[in-house]
C-alpha positions as CSV (number, residue, x, y, z in Angstrom):
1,X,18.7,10.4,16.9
2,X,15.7,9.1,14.8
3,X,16.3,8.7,11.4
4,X,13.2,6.7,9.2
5,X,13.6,6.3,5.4
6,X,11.2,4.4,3.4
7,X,12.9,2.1,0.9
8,X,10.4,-0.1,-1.1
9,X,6.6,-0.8,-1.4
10,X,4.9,-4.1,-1.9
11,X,3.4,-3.6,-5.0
12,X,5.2,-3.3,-8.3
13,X,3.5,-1.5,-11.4
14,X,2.2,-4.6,-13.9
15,X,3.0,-2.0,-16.9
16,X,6.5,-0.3,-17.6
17,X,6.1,3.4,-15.6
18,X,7.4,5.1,-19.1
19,X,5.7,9.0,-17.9
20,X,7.9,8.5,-14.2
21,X,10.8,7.6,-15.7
22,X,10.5,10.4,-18.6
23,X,9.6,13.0,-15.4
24,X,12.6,11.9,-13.4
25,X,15.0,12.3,-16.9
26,X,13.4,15.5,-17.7
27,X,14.2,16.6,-13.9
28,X,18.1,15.6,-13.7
29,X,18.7,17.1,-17.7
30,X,17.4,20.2,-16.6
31,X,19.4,20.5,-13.0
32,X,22.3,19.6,-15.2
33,X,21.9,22.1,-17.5
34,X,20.8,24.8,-14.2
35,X,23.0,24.3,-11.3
36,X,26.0,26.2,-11.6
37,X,26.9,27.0,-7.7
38,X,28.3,30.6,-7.2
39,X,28.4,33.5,-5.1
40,X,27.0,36.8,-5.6
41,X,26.7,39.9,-3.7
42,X,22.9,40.5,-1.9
43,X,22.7,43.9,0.1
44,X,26.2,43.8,0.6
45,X,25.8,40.2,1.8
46,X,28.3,37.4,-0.2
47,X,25.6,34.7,-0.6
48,X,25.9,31.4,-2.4
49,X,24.0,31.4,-5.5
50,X,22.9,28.1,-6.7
51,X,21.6,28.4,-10.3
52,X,23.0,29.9,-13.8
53,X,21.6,34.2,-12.9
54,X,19.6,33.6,-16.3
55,X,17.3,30.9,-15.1
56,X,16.3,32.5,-11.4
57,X,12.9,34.5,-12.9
58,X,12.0,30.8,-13.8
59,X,11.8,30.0,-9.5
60,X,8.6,31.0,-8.1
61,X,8.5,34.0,-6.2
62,X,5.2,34.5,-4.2
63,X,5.6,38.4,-4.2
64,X,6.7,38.9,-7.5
65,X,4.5,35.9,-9.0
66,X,4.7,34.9,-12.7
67,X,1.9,32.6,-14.1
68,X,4.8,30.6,-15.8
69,X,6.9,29.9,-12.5
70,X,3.9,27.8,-10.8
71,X,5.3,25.1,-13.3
72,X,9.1,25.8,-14.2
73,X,9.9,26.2,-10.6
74,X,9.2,22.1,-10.0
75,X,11.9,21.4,-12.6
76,X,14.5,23.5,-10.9
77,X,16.9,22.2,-7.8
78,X,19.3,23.9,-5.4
79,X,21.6,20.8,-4.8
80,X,22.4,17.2,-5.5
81,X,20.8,16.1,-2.1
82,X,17.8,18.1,-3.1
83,X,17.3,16.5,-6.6
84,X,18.0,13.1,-5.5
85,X,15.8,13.5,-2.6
86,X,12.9,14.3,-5.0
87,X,13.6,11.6,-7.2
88,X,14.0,9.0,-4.7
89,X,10.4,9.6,-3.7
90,X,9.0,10.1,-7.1
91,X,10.4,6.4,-8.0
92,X,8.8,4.8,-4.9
93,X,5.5,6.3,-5.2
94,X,5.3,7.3,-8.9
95,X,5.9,4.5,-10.6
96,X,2.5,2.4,-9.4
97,X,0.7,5.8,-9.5
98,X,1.2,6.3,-13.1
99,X,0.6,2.5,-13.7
100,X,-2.7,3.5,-12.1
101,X,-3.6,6.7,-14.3
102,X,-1.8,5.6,-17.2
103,X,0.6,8.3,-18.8
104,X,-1.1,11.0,-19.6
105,X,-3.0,11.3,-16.7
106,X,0.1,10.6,-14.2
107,X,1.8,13.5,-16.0
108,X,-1.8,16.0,-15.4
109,X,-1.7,14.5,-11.9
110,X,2.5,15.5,-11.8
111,X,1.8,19.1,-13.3
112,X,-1.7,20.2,-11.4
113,X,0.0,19.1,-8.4
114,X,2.9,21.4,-8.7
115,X,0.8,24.1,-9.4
116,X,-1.5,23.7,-6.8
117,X,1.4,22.9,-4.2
118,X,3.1,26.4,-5.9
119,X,-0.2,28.3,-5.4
120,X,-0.7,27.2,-1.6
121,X,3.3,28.3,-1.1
122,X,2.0,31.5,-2.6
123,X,-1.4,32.1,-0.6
124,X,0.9,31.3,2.9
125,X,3.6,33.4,1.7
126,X,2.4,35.9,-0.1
127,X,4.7,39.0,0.6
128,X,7.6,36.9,0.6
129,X,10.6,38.2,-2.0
130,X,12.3,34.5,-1.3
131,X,12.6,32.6,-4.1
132,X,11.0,28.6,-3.8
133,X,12.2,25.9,-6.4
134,X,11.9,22.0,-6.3
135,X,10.0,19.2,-7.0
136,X,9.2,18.3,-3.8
137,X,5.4,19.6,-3.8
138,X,4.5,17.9,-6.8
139,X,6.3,14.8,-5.7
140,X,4.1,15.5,-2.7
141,X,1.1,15.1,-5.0
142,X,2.2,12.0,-6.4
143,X,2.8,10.4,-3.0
144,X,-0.9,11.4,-1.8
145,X,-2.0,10.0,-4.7
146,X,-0.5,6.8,-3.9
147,X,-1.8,7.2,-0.4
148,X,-5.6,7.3,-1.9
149,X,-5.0,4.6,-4.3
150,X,-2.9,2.0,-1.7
151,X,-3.5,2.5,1.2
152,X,-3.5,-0.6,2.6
153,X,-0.3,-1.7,0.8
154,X,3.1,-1.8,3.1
155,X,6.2,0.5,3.1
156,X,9.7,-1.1,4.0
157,X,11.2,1.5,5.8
158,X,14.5,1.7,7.2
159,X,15.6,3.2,11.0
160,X,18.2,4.0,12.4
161,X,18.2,5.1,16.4
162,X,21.5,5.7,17.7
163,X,23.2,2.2,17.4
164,X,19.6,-0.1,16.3
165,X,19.5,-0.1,12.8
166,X,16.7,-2.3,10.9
167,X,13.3,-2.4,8.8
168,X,9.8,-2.9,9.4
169,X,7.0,-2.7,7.5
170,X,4.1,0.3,8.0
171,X,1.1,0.2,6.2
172,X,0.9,3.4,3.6
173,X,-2.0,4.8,5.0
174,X,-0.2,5.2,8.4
175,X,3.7,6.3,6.9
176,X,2.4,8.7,4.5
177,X,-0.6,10.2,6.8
178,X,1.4,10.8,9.9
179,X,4.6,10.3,9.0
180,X,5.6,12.2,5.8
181,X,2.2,14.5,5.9
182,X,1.3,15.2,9.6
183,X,5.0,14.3,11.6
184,X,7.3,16.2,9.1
185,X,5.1,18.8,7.7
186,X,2.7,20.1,10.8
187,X,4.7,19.0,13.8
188,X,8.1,19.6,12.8
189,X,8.6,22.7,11.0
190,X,11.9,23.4,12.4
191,X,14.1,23.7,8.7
192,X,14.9,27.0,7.6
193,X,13.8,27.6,4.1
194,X,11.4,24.0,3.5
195,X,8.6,25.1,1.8
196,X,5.9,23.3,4.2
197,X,2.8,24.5,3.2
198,X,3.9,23.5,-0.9
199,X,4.1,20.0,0.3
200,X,0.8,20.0,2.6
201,X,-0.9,21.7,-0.6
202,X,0.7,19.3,-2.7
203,X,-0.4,15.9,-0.5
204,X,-4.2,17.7,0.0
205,X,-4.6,17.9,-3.9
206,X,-3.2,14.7,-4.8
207,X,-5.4,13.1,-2.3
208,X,-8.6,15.1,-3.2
209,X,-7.9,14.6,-6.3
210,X,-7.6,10.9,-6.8
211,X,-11.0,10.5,-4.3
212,X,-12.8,12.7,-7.0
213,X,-11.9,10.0,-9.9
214,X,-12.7,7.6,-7.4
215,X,-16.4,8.4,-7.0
216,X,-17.0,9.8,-10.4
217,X,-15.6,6.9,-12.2
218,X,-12.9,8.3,-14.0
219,X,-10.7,5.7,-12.8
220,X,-11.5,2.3,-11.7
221,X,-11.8,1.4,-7.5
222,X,-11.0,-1.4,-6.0
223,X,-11.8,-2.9,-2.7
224,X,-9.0,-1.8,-0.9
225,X,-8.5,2.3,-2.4
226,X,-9.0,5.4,0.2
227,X,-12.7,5.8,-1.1
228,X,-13.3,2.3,-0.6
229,X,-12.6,2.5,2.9
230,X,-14.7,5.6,3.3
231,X,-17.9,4.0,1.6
232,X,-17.4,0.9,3.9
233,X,-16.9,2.9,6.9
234,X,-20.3,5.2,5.9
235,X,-22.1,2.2,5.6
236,X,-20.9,1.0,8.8
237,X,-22.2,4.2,10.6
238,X,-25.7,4.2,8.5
239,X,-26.0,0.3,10.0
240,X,-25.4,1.2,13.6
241,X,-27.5,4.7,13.4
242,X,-30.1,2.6,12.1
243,X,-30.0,-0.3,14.4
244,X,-29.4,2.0,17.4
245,X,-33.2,3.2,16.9
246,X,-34.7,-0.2,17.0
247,X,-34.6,-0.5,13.0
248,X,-34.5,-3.7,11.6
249,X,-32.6,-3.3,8.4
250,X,-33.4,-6.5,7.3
251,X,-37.3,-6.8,7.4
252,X,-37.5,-2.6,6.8
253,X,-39.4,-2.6,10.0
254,X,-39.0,-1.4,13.0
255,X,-39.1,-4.0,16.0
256,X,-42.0,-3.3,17.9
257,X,-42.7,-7.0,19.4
258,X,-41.2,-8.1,22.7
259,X,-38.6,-11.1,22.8
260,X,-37.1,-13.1,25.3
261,X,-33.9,-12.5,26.8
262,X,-32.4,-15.5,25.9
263,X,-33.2,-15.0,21.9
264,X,-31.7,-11.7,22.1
265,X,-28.9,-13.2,23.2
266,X,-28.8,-15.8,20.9
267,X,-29.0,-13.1,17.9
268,X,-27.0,-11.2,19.4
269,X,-24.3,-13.8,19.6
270,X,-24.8,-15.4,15.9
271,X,-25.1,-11.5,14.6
272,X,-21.5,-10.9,16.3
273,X,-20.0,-14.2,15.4
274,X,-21.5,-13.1,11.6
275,X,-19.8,-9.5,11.9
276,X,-16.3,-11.0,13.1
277,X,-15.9,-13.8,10.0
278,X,-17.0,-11.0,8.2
279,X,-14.6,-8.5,9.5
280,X,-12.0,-11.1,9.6
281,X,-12.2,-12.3,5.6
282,X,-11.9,-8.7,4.4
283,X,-9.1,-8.2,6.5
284,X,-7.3,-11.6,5.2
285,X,-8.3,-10.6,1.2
286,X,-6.9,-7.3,2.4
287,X,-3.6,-8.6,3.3
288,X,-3.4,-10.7,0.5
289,X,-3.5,-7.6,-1.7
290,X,-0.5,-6.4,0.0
291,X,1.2,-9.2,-0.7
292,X,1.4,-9.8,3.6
293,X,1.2,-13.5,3.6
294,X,2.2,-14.2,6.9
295,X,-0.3,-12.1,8.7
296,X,-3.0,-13.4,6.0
297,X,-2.4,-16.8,7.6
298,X,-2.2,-16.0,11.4
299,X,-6.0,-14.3,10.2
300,X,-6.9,-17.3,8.4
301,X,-6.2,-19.5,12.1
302,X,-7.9,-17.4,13.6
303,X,-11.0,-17.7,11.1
304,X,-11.0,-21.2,11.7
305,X,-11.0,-21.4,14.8
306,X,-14.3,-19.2,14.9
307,X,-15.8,-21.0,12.4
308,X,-14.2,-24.2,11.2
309,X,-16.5,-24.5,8.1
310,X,-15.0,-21.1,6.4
311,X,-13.8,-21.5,2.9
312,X,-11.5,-19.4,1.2
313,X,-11.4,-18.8,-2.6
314,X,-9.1,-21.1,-4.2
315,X,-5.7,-19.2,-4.5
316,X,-6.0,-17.5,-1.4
317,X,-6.6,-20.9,0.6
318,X,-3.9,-22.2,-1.3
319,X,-1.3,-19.2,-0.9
320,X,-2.0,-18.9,3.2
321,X,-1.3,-23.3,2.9
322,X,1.8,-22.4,1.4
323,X,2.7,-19.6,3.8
324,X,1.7,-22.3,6.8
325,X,4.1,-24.8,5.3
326,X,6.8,-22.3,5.1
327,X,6.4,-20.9,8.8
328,X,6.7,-24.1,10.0
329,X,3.5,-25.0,11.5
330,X,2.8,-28.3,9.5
331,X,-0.4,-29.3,11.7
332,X,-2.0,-26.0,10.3
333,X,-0.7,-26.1,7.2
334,X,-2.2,-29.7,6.3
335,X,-5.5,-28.7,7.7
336,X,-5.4,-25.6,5.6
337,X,-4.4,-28.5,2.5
338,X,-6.7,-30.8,3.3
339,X,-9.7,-28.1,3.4
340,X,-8.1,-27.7,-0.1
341,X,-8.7,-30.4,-1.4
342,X,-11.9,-31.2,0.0
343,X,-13.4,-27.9,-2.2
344,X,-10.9,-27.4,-5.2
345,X,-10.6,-31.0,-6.2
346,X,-10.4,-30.3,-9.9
347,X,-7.2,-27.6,-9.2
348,X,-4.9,-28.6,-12.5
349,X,-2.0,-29.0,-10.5
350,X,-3.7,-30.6,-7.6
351,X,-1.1,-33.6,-7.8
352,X,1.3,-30.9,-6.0
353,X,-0.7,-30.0,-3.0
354,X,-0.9,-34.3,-2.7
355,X,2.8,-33.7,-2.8
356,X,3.0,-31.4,-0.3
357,X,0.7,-32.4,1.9
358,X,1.9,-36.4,2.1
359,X,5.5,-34.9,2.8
360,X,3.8,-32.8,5.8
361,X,2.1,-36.2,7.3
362,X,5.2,-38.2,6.6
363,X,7.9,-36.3,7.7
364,X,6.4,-33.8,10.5
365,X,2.9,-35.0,11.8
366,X,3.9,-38.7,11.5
367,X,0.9,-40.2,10.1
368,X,2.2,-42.9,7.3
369,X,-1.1,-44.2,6.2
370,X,-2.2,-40.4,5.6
371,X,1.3,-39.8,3.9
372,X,1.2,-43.0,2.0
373,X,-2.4,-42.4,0.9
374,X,-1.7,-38.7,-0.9
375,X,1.7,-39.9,-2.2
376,X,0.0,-42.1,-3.9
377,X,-2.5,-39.9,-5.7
378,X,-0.1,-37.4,-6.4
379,X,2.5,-39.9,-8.2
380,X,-0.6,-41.3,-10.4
381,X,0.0,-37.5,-11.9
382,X,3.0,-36.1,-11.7
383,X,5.1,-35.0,-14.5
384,X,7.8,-33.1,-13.4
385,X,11.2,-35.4,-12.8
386,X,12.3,-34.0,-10.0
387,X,8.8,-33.9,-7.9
388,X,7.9,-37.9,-8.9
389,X,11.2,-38.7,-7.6
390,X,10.8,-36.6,-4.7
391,X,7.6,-38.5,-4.4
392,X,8.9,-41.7,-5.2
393,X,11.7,-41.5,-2.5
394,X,9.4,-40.8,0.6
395,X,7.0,-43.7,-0.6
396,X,9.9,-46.0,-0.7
397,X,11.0,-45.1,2.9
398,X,7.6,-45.0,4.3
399,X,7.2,-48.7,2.8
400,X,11.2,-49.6,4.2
């Protein structure tokens, strides 16, 4: 037994989510007000009912089809489970989603989305007289939305497999793709009366959707968004098309004059060393934006050790010092401080990476003079009590 729940994202919205919250009110008045369990005869059949009788022509119906039950039908629930389900995903993923949008457009995203996921049910399922209700294929919509937007940012997700229970942390891109859309939707069809094919309609438009204000500019990209990826891959394949043919993208010729082998390979080499410190600083600011410090910093070692004369901007040198520091690795972490200082000399608070960095060569690399020297500097500026004693303190023992 498998079970994987996500439980939290990296990112949190900078501006209160007041159209999420307003959906997921609107959603639990109205299943108050609906949900009235009891049984009725069907056929001759005693079947458990779960609405009020007067609100069933409101669930959509794909061979009796209304125009007005593409929409009522998201705000309608057959259980608790089924409701809190819902709203447990639309609070994960709605809530930096309509940040995103704003409020109007997060509730236009919310609506289309559960009419396109109704109409999909309906093209699939055309003949069926089965009634379909929920929220789930417009929360569907929402969650491919978030999917375009962040993919890069991490999922905590709980498991539990038979006695091992823990969390780890997947990358959106990967959870949402093949877990919630490919695992639970295409390969694992196996509950009676899921509406699938609402939810993969739902997670196509909300993902199409968000790629087309993408590229028309309807809402501002970013670096690290779904269409982001797909422009840097494109160029990637346009690069290697073009080089493949003996095209030199950077004279506009094509090379026609014979080299020697051993300056091929020494282009070759600086090219690939170029491409990897390349590759390697996206993929640090990339895990910066998801918050994913500590794998930011095993990058940033690694960047340095391919080329030791790499600099960082300013608060991502100093956040991956920090993260060094914290992990314990204090020969890294004064490099990374010392490279800090070296290029961000006028930092305002630069009396607290002195700080830090004379505690590091003090108490862990044992190098008083080093220690003593940025003590020094840092208690010629310190203002805060507690640091200048701190401060203070390790000068007097290095000095004992």
């Amino acid at each position: 037994m498998l079970l994987i729940l996500p439980i939290r994202t990296n990112i949190r919205p900078w501006r209160t989510p007041y159209a999420n919250y307003a959906l997921i009110i609107a959603n639990v008045i109205i299943f108050l007000m609906t949900y009235s369990p009891h049984y009725s005869w069907v056929a001759g059949t005693r079947v458990l009912e779960p609405l009020r009788p007067a609100v069933e022509q409101f669930m959509l119906i794909p061979k009796y089809l209304r125009i007005w039950q593409l929409v009522t039908y998201a705000f309608l629930h057959g259980s608790i489970i089924h409701i809190i389900g819902n709203m447990f995903f639309l609070y994960l993923f709605g809530n930096n989603v309509n940040d995103k949008l704003g409020h109007l457009g997060y509730l236009g995203l919310y609506l289309a989305g559960a009419v396109f996921s109704g109409i999909g049910h309906a093209v699939f399922h055309s003949s069926s007289p089965i009634p379909t209700l929920g929220a789930s294929g417009a929360v569907a919509a929402v969650t491919g939305a978030y999917l375009a937007l962040f993919p890069q940012t991490l999922i905590t997700v709980l498991y539990w497999l038979f006695f091992f229970i823990g969390t780890t942390e997947i990358p959106a891109l990967y959870f949402i793709g093949f877990k919630l859309v490919f695992w639970d939707n295409v390969l694992e069809r196996r509950i009676p009366n899921v509406a699938y094919d609402a939810h993969l309609s739902g997670y196509a438009f909300g993902v199409l959707a968000i790629l087309v204000m993408l590229a028309t500019g309807l809402i501002t990209s970013s670096s690290f968004d779904l269409w982001a990826m797909i422009k840097r891959w494109n160029r990637r394949r346009q690069y290697r098309d073009a080089v493949s043919t003996g095209y030199d993208p950077f004279s506009g010729q094509t090379m026609t004059r014979q080299i020697k082998v051993k300056e091929v390979k020494k282009t070759a080499a600086e090219k690939q060393q170029e491409e990897k410190t390349r590759e390697l600083r996206n993929e640090i600011a990339s895990r910066i934006a998801q918050r994913n410090l500590p794998a930011a910093a095993e990058l940033y070692l690694e960047l340095i050790d391919l080329d030791s004369e790499q600099i960082l901007p300013r608060q991502y040198l100093l956040d991956i010092a920090n993260q060094l520091a914290g992990d314990n690795k204090p020969a890294q972490a004064a490099q990374a401080y010392e490279q800090f200082l070296t290029h961000y000399s006028n930092y305002e608070y630069v009396e607290q990476v002195e700080l830090m960095l004379g505690i590091l060569y003090s108490r862990y690399l044992q190098k008083p003079d080093l220690a003593a020297k940025h003590l020094q500097a840092a208690a010629k500026k310190l203002s805060d009590p507690g640091q200048l004693k701190m401060c203070n303190d390790e000068l007097a023992r290095l000095l004992n």
